[in-house]
PQR file with spaces between the fields and no chain letter, atoms N, CA, C, O and H, PARSE charges and radii, in Angstrom:
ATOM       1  N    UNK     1     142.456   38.280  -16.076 -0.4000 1.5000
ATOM       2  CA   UNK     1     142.548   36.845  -16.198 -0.0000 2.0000
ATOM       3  C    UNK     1     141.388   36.317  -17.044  0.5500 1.7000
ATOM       4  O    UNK     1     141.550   35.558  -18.000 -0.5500 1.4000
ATOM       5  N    UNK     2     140.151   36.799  -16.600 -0.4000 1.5000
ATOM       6  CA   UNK     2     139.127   36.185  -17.685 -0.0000 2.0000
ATOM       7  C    UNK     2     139.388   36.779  -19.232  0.5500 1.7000
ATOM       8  O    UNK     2     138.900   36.032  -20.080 -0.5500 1.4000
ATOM       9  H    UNK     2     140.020   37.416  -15.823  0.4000 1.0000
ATOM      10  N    UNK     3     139.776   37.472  -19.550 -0.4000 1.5000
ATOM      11  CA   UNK     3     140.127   38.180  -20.866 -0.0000 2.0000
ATOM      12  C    UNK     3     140.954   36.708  -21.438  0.5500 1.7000
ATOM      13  O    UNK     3     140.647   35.842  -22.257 -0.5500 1.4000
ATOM      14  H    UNK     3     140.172   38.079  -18.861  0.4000 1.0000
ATOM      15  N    UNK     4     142.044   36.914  -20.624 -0.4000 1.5000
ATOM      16  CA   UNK     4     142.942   35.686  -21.254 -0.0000 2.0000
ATOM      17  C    UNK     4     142.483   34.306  -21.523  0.5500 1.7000
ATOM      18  O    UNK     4     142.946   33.461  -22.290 -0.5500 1.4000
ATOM      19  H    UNK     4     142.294   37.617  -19.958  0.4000 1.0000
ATOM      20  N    UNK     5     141.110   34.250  -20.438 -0.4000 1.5000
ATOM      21  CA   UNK     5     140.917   32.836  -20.445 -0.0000 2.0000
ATOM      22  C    UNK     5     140.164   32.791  -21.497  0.5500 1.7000
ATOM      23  O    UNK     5     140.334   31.790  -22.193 -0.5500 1.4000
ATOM      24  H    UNK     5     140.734   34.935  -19.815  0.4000 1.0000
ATOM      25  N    UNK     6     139.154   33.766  -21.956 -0.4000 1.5000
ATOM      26  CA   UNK     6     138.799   33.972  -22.899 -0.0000 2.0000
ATOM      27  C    UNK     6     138.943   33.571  -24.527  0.5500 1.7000
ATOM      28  O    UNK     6     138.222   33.160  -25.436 -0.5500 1.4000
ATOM      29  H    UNK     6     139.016   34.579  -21.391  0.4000 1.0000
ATOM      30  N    UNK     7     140.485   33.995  -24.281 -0.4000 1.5000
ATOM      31  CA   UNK     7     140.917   34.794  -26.201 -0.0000 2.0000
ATOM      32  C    UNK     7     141.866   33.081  -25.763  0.5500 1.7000
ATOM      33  O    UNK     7     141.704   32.159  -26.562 -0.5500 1.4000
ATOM      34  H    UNK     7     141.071   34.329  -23.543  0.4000 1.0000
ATOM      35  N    UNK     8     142.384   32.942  -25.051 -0.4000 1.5000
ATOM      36  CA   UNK     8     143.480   31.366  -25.139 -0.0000 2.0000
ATOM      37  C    UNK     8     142.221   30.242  -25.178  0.5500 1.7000
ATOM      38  O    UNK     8     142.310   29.650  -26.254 -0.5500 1.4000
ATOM      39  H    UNK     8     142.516   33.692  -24.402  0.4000 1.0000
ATOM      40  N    UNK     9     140.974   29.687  -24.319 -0.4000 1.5000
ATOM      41  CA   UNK     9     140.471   28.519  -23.975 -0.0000 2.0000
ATOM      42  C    UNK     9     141.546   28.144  -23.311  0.5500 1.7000
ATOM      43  O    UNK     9     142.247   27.290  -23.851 -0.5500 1.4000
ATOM      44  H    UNK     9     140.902   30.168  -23.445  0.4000 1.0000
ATOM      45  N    UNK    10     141.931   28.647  -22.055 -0.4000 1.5000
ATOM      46  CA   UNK    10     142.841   27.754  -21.151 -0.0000 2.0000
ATOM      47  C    UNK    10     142.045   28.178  -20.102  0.5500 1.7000
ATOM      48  O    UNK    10     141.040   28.852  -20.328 -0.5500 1.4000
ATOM      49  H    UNK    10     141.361   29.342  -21.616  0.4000 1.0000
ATOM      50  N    UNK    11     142.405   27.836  -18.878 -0.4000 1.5000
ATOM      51  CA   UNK    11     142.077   27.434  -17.179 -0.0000 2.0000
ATOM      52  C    UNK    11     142.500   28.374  -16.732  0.5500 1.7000
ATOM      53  O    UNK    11     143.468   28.624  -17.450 -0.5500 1.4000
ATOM      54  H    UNK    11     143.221   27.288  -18.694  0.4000 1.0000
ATOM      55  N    UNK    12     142.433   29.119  -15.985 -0.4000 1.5000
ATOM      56  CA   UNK    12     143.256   29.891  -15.330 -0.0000 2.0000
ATOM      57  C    UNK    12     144.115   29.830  -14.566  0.5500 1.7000
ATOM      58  O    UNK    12     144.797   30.852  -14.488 -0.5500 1.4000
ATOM      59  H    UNK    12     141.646   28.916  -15.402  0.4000 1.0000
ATOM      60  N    UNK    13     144.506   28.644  -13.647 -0.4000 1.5000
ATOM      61  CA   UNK    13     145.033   27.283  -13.583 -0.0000 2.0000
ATOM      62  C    UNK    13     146.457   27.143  -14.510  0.5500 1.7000
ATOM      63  O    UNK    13     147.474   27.505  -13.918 -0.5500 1.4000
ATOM      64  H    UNK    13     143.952   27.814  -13.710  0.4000 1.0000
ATOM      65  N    UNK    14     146.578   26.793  -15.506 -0.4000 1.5000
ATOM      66  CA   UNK    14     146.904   26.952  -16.789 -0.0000 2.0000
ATOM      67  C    UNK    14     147.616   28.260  -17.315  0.5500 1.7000
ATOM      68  O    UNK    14     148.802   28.388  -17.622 -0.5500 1.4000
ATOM      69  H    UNK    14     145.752   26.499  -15.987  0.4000 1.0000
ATOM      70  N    UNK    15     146.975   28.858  -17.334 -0.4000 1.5000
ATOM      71  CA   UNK    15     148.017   30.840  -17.539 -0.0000 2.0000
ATOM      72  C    UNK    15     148.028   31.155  -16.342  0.5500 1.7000
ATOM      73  O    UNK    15     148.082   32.349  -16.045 -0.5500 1.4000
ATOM      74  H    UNK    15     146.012   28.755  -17.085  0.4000 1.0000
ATOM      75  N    UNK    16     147.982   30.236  -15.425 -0.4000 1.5000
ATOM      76  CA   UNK    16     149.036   30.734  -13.978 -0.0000 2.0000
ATOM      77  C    UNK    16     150.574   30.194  -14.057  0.5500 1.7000
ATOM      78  O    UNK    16     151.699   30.695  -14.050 -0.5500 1.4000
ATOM      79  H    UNK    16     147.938   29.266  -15.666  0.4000 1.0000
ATOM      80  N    UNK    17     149.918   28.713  -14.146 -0.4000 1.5000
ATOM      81  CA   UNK    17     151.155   28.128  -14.506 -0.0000 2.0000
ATOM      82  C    UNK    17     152.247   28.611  -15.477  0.5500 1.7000
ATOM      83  O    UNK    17     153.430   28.733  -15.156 -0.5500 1.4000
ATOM      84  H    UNK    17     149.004   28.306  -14.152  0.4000 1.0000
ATOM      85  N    UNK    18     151.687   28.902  -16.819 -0.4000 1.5000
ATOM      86  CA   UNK    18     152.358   29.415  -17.849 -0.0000 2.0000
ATOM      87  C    UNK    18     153.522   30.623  -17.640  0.5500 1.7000
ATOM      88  O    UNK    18     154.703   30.817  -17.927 -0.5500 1.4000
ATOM      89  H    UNK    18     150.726   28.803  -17.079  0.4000 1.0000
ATOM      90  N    UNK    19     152.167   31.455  -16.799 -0.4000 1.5000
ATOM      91  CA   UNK    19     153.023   32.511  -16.522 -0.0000 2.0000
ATOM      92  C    UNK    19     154.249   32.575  -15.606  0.5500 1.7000
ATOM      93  O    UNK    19     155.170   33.351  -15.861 -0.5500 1.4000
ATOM      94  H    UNK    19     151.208   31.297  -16.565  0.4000 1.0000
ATOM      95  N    UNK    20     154.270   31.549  -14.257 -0.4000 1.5000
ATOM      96  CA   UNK    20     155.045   31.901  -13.980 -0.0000 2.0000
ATOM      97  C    UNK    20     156.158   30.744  -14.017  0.5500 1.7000
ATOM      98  O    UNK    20     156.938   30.538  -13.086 -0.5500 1.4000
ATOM      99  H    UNK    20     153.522   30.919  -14.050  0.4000 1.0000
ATOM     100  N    UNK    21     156.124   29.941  -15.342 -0.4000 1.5000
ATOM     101  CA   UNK    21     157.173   29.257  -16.095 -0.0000 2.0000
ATOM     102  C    UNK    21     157.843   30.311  -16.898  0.5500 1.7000
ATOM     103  O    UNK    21     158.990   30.126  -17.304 -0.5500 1.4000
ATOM     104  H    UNK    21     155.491   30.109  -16.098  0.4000 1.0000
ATOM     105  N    UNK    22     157.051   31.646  -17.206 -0.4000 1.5000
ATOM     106  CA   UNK    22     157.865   32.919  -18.464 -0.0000 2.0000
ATOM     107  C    UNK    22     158.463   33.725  -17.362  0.5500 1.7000
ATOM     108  O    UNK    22     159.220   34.621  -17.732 -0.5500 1.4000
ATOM     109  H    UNK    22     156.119   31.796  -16.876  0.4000 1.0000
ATOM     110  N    UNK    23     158.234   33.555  -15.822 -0.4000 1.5000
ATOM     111  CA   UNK    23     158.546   34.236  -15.067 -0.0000 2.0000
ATOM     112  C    UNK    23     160.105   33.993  -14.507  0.5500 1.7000
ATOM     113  O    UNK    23     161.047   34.772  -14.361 -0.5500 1.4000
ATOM     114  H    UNK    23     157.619   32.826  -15.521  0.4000 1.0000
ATOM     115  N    UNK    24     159.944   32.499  -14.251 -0.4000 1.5000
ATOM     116  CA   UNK    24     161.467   31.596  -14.306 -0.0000 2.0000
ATOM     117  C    UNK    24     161.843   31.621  -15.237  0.5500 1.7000
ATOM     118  O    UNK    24     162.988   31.210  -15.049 -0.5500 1.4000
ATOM     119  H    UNK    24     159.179   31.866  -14.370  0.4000 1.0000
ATOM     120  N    UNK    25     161.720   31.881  -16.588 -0.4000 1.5000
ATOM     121  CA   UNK    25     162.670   31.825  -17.830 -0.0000 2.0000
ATOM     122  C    UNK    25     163.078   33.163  -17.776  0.5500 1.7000
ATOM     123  O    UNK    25     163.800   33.464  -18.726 -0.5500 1.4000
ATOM     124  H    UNK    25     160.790   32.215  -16.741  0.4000 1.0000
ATOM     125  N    UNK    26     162.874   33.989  -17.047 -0.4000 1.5000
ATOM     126  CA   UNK    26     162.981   35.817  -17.243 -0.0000 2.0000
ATOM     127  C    UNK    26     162.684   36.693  -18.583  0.5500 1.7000
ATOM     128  O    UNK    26     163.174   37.630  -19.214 -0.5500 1.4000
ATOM     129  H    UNK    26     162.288   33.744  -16.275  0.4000 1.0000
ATOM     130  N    UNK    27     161.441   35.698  -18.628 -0.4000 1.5000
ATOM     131  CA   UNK    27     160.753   36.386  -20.246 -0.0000 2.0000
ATOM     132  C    UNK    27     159.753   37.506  -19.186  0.5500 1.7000
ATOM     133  O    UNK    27     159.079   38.276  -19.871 -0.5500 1.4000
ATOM     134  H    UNK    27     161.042   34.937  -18.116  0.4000 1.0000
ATOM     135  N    UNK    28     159.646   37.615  -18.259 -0.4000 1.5000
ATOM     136  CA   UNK    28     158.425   38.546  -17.678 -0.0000 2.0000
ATOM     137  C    UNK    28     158.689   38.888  -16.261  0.5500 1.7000
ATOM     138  O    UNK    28     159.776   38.472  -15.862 -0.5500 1.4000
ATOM     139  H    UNK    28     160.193   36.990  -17.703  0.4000 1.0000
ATOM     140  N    UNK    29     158.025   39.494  -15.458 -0.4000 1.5000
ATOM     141  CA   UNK    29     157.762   39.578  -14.095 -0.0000 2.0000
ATOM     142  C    UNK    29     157.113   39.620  -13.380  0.5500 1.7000
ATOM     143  O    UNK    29     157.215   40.775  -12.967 -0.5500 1.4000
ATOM     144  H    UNK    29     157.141   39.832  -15.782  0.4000 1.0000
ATOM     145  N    UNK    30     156.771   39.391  -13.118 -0.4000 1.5000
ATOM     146  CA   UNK    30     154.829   39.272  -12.340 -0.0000 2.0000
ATOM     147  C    UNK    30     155.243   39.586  -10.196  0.5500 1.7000
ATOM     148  O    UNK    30     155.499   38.951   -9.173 -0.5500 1.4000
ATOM     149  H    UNK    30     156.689   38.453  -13.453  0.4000 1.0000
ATOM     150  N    UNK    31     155.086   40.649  -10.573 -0.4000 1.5000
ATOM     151  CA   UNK    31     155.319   41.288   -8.871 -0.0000 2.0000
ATOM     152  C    UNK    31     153.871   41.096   -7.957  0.5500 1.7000
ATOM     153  O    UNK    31     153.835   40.813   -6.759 -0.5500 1.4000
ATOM     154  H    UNK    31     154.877   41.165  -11.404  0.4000 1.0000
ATOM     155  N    UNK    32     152.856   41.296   -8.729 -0.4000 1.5000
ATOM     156  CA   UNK    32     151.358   40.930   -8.030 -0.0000 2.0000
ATOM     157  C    UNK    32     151.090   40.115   -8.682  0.5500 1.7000
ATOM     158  O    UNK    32     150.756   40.319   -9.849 -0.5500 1.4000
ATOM     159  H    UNK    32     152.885   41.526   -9.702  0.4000 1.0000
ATOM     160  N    UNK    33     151.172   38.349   -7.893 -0.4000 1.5000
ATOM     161  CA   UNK    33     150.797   37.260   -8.833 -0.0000 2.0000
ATOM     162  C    UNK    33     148.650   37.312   -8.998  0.5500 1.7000
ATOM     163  O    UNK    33     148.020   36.645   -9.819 -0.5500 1.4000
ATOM     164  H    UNK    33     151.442   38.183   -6.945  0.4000 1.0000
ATOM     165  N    UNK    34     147.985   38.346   -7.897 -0.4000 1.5000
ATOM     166  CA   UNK    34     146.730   38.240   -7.927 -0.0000 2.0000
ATOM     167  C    UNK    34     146.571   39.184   -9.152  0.5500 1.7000
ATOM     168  O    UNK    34     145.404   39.577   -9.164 -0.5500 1.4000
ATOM     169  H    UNK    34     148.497   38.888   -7.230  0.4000 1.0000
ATOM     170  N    UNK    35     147.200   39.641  -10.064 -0.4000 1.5000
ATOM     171  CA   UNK    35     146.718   40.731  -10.817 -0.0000 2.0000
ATOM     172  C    UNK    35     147.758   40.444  -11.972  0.5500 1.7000
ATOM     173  O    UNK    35     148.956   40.556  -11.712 -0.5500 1.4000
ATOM     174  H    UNK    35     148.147   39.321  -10.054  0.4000 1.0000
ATOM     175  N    UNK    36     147.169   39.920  -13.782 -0.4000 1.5000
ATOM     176  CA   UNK    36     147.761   39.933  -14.345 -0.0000 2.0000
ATOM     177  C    UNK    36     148.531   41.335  -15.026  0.5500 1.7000
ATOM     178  O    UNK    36     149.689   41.414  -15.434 -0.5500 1.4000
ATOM     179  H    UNK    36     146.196   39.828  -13.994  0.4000 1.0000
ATOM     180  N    UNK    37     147.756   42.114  -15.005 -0.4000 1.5000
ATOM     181  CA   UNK    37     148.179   43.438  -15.380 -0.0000 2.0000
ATOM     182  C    UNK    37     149.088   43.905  -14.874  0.5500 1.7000
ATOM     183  O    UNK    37     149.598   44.888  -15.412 -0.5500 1.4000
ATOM     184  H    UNK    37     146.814   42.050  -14.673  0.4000 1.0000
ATOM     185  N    UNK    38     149.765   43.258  -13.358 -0.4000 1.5000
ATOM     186  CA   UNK    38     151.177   43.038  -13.363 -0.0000 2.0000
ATOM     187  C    UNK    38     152.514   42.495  -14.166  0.5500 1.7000
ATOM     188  O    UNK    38     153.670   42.883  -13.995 -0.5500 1.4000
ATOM     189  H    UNK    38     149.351   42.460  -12.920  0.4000 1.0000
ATOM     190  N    UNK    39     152.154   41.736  -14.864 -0.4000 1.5000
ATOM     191  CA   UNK    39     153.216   41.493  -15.825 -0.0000 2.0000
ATOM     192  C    UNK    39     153.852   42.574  -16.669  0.5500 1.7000
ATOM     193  O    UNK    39     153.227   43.464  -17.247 -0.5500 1.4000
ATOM     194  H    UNK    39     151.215   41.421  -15.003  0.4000 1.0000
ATOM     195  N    UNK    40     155.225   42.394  -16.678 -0.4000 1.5000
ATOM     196  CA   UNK    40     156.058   43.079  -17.382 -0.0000 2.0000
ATOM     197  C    UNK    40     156.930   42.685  -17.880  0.5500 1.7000
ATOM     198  O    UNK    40     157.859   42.304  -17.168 -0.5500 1.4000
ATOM     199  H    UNK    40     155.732   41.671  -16.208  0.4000 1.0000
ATOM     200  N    UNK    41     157.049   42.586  -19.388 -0.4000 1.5000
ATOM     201  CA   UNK    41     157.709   42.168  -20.488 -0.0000 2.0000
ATOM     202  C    UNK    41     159.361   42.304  -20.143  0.5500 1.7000
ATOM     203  O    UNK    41     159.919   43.368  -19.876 -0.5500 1.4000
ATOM     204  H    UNK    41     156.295   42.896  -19.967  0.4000 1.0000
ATOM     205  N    UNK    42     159.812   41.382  -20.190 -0.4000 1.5000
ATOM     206  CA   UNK    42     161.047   41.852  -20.436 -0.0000 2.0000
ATOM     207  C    UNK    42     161.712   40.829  -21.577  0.5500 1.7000
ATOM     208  O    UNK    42     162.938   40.857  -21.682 -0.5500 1.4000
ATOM     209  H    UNK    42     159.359   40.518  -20.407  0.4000 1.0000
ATOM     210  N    UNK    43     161.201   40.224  -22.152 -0.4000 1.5000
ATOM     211  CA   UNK    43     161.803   39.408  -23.484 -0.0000 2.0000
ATOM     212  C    UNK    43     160.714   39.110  -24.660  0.5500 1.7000
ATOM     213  O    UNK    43     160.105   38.051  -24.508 -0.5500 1.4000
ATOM     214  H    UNK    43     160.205   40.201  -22.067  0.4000 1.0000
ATOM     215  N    UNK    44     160.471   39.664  -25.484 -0.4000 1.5000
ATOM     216  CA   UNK    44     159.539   39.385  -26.660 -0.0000 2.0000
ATOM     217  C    UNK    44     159.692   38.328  -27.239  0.5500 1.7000
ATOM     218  O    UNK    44     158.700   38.155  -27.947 -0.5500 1.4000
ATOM     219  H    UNK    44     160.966   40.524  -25.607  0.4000 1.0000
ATOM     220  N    UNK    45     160.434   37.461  -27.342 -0.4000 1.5000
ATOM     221  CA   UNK    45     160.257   36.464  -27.904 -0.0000 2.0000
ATOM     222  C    UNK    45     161.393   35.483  -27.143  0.5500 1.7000
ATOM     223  O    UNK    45     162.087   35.796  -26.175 -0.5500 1.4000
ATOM     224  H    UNK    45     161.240   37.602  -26.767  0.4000 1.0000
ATOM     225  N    UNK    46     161.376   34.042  -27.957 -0.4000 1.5000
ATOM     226  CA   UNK    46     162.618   33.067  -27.295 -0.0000 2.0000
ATOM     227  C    UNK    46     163.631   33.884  -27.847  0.5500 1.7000
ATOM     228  O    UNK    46     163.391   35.017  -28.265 -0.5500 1.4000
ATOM     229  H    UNK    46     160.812   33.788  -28.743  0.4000 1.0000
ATOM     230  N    UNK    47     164.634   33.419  -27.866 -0.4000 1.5000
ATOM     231  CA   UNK    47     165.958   33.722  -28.268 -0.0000 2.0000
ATOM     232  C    UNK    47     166.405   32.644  -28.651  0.5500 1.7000
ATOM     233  O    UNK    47     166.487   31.626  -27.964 -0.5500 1.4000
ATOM     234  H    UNK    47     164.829   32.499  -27.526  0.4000 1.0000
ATOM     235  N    UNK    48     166.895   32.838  -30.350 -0.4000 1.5000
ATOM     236  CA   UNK    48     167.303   32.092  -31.453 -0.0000 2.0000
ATOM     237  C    UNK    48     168.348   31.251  -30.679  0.5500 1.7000
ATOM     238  O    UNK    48     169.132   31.886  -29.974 -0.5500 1.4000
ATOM     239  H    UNK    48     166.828   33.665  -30.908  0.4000 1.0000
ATOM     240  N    UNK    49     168.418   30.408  -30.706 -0.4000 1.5000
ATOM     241  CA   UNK    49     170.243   29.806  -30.268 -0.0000 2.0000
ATOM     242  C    UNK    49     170.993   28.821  -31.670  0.5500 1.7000
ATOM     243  O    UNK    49     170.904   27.628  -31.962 -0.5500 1.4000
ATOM     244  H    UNK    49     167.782   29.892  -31.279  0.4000 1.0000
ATOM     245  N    UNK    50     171.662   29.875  -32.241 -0.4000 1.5000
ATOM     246  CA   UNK    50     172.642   28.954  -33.369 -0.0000 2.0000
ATOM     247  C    UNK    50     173.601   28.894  -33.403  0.5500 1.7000
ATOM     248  O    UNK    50     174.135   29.880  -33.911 -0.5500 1.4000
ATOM     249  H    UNK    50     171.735   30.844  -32.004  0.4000 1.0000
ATOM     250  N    UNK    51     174.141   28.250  -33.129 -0.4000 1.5000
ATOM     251  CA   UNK    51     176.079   27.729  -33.581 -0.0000 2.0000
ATOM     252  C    UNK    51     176.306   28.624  -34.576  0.5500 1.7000
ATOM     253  O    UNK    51     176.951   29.618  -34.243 -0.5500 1.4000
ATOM     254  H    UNK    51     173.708   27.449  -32.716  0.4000 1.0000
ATOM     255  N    UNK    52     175.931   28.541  -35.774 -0.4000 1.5000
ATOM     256  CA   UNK    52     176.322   29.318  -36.770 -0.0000 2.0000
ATOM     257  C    UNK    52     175.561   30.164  -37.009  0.5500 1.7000
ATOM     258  O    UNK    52     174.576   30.508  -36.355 -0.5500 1.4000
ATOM     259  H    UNK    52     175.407   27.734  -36.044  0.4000 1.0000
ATOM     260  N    UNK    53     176.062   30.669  -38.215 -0.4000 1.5000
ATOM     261  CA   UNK    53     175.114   31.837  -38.936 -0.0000 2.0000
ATOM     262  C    UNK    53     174.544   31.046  -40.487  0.5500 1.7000
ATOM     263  O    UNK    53     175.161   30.306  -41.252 -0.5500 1.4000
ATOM     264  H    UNK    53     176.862   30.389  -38.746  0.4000 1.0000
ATOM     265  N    UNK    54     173.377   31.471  -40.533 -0.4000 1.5000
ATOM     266  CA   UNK    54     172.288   30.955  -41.474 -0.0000 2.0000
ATOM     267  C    UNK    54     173.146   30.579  -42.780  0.5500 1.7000
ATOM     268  O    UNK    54     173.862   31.546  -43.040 -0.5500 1.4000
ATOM     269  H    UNK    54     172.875   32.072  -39.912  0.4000 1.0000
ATOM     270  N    UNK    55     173.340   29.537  -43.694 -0.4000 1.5000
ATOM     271  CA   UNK    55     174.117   29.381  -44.725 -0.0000 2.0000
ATOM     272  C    UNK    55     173.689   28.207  -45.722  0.5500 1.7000
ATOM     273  O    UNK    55     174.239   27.126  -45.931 -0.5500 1.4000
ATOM     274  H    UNK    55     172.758   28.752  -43.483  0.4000 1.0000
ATOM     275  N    UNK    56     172.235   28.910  -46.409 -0.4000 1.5000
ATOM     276  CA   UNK    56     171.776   27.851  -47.398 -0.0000 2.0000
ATOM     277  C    UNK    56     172.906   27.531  -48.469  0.5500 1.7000
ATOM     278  O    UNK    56     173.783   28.332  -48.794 -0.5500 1.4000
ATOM     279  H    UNK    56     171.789   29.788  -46.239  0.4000 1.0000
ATOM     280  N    UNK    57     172.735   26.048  -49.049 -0.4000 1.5000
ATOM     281  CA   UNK    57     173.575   25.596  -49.699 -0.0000 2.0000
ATOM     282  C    UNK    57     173.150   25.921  -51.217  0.5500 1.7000
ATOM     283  O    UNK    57     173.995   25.775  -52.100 -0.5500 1.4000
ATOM     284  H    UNK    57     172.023   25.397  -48.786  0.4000 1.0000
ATOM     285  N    UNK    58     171.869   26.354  -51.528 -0.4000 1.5000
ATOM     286  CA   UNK    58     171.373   26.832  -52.667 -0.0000 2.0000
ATOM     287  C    UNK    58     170.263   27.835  -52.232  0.5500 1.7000
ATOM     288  O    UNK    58     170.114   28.239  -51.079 -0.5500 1.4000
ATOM     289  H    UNK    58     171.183   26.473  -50.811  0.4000 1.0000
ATOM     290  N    UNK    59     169.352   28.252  -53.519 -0.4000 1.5000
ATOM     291  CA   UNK    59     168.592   28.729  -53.700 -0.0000 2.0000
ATOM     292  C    UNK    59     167.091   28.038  -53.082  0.5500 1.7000
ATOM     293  O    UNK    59     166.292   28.651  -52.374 -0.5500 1.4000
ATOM     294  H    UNK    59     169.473   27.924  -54.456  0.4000 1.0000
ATOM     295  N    UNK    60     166.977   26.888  -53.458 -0.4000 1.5000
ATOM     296  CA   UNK    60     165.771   25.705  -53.259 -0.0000 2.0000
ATOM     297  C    UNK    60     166.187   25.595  -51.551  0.5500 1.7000
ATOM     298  O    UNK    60     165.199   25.507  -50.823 -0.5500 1.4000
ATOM     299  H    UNK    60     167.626   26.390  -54.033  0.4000 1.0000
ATOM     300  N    UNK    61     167.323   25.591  -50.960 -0.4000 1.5000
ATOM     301  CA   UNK    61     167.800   24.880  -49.030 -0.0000 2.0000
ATOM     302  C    UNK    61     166.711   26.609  -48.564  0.5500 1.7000
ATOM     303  O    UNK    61     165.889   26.529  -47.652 -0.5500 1.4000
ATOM     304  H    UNK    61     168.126   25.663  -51.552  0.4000 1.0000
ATOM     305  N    UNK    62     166.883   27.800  -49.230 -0.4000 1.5000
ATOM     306  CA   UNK    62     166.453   28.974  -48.459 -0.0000 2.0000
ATOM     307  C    UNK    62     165.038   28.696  -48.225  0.5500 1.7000
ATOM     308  O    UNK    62     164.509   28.782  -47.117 -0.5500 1.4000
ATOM     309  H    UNK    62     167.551   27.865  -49.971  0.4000 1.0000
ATOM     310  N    UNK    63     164.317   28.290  -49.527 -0.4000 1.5000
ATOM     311  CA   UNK    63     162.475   28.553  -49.886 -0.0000 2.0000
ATOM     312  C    UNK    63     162.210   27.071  -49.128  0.5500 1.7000
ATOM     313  O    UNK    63     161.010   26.894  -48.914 -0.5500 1.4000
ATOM     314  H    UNK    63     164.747   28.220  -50.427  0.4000 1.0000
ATOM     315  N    UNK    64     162.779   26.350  -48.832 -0.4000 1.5000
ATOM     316  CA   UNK    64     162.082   25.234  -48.422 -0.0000 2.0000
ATOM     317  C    UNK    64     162.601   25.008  -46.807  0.5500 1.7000
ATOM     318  O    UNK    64     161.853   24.568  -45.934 -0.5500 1.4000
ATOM     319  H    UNK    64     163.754   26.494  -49.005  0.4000 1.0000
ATOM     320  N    UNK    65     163.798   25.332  -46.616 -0.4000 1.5000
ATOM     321  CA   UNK    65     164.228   24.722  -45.283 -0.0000 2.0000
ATOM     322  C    UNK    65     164.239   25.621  -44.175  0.5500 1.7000
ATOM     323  O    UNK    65     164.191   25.252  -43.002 -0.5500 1.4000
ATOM     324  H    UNK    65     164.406   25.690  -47.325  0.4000 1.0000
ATOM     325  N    UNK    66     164.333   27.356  -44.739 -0.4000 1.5000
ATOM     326  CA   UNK    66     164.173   27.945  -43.552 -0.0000 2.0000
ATOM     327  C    UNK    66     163.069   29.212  -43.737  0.5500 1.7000
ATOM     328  O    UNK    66     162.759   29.907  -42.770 -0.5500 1.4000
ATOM     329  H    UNK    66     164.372   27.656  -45.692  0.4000 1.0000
């Protein structure tokens, strides 16, 4: 926990909370909430959500809009 509080400037307080908001999203798991080194990944990142599939209208919509 001090590592984290460290390298973020957050509270610990704060990456408690965090964590177990990634814990309810089922980005992680935290089985020993006294021990972060409990956490275990189970989603690397959000997950994109698009209706469609990516479809610049030119050349200039790719370099600028996405």
């Amino acid at each position: 926990m001090q590592e984290l509080m460290i390298k973020t400037g957050k509270s610990e307080k704060d990456i408690t909370e965090t964590l177990i908001s990634l814990e309810d999203k089922l980005f992680i798991i935290w089985d020993n909430k006294r021990q972060v080194e409990s956490v275990k990944l189970l989603q690397g990142w959000e997950q994109q959500l698009r209706s469609e599939p990516f479809k610049p209208l030119d050349n200039l919509d790719y370099w600028t809009k996405y």
